[in-house]
Phi, psi and omega in degrees: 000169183205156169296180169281315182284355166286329212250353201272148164084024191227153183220159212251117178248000193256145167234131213279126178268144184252150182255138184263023190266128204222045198230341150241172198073171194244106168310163171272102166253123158273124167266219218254118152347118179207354172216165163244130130299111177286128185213153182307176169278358206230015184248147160212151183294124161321019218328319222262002187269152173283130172268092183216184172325299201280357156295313159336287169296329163299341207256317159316292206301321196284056143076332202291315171242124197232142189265103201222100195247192180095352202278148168244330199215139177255037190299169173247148187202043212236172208258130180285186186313105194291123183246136125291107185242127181297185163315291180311349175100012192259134178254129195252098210282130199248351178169162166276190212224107171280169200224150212225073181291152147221074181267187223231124190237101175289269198303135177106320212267116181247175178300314194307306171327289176309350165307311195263337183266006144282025176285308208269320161337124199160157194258142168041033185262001218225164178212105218239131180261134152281164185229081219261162199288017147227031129112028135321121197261167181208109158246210161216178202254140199290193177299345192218166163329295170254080178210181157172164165191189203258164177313144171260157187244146150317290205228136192219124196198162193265155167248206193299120147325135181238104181287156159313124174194175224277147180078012177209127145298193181260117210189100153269171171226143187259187172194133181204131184240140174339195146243313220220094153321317163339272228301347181269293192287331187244327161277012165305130185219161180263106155261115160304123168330315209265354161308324189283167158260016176242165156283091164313322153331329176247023161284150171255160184295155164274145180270162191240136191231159192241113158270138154231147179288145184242349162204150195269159187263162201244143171324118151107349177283154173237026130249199118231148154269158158192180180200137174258155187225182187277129221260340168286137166073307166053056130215018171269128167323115152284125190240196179065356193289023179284049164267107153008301206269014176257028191245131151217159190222120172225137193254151180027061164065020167261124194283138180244099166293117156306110186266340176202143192242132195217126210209137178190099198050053181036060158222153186243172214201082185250130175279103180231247175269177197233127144311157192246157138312161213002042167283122168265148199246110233217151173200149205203171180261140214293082117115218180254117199253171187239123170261117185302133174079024197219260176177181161269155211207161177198139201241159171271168192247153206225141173229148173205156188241150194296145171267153168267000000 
């Protein structure tokens, strides 16, 4: 280690030569994209915690992770090195090369699809791990040993709907650029597949469900009805959430804890505090809930102001 007053003013001239023979030890084949895993930008992965499904899954439920698979085509469309070439014809390095991904999502991605991948659009918010079609993970390396997380992007933004005519498909796309080169080119680390005990391929996405009121609420109930559907289409029912806790409810921006939950010809019937006349009443499912035998799912929040 050294002081501050060991390191200012002093540069480093020397660079370490390395062995290039790549014919022993066991190489990294990344194959073809095909899902991201999505994390805020400020999350990182636990190493010392077991990496397993259900870590996976724990990372779901806290909001941390979100799984957006389906991609057919991964290109890079990102900018090469910025060069300066002198008079003499001498070449100078003028900037690093950012690196740009968009993939392409065909089967499923409907306009409703292009909807949801604006959720991620946005500047420096996103931090995305690949996953390739033989279930190989690709990251960078966290703040400490026992840490990782996924690249981080700079500017992430859907590009053009590609509507269906004749001989082109139907196609969305996503465009999301590095932030930090490094982090690809000198901090890139790897999970072997065959290391693991899960398919990463085969995590499923969290589903996204639509609540609507089945009555609007009235001065003095201590219920509401409602019911939820799949938010794609919004007509198959999500049926099973009945735990309290997969419920949350706020009235004039206050949370009204849900005390009994009741399900019935896939409407739910939730109990909370008696209600006013113009209480606005906003309900929603708690966050990201898990339904035994089903999968995980989180909702958009449905509001109505109580009649007297």
């Amino acid at each position: 280690m050294a002081t501050g007053l060991e390191l200012n003013g002093k540069a480093s001239c020397s660079s370490d030569m390395v062995g290039f023979n790549k014919t022993k030890g066991c190489g990294y084949n990344f194959q073809n994209t095909i899902t991201l895993w999505r994390t805020p930008a400020n999350f990182e992965f636990d190493l010392t915690q077991e990496f397993n499904a259900a870590y996976i899954e724990s990372l779901q439920l806290a909001g941390n992770l979100s799984i957006i698979n389906g991609i057919n085509d991964f290109p890079e469309n990102g900018t090469d090195p910025l060069i300066e070439t002198l008079a003499d014809n001498t070449e100078i390095s003028a900037g690093a090369a950012k690196y740009k991904y968009s993939p392409i999502f065909s089967e499923g991605a409907d306009i409703y699809y292009n909807r949801l991948l604006g959720y991620l659009e946005g500047q420096g918010n996103n931090r995305f791990v690949f996953v390739d079609s033989a279930g190989n993970l690709m990251w960078t390396t966290g703040s400490d040993e026992n840490k990782a997380r996924g690249f981080l992007t700079s500017r992430t933004a859907r590009g053009k709907f590609t509507l269906q005519s004749p001989g082109v498909g139907q196609k969305a796309t996503l465009d999301f650029q590095l932030a930090n080169t490094y982090e690809f080119e000198d901090n890139s680390r790897m999970i072997d597949a065959n290391l693991l005990s899960f398919d990463t391929r085969l995590v499923e996405p969290i589903t996204q469900a639509v609540i609507s009121y089945t009555a609007v609420p009235s001065d003095t109930d201590t219920t509401i009805t409602v019911d939820a559907k799949f938010a794609r289409g919004q007509e198959t029912y999500v049926t099973g959430a009945t735990n309290t806790a997969d419920w949350k409810v706020f009235v004039n921006g206050t949370e009204n804890p849900v005390t009994l939950v009741a399900e019935a010809l896939n409407v739910y019937t939730l109990t909370i505090t008696a209600l006013a006349t113009d209480d606005l009443v906003s309900v929603s499912f708690n966050g990201v809930i898990s339904i035994t035998g089903d999968g995980l799912y989180r909702s958009f929040s449905a509001s109505a102001t109580t009649v007297a």
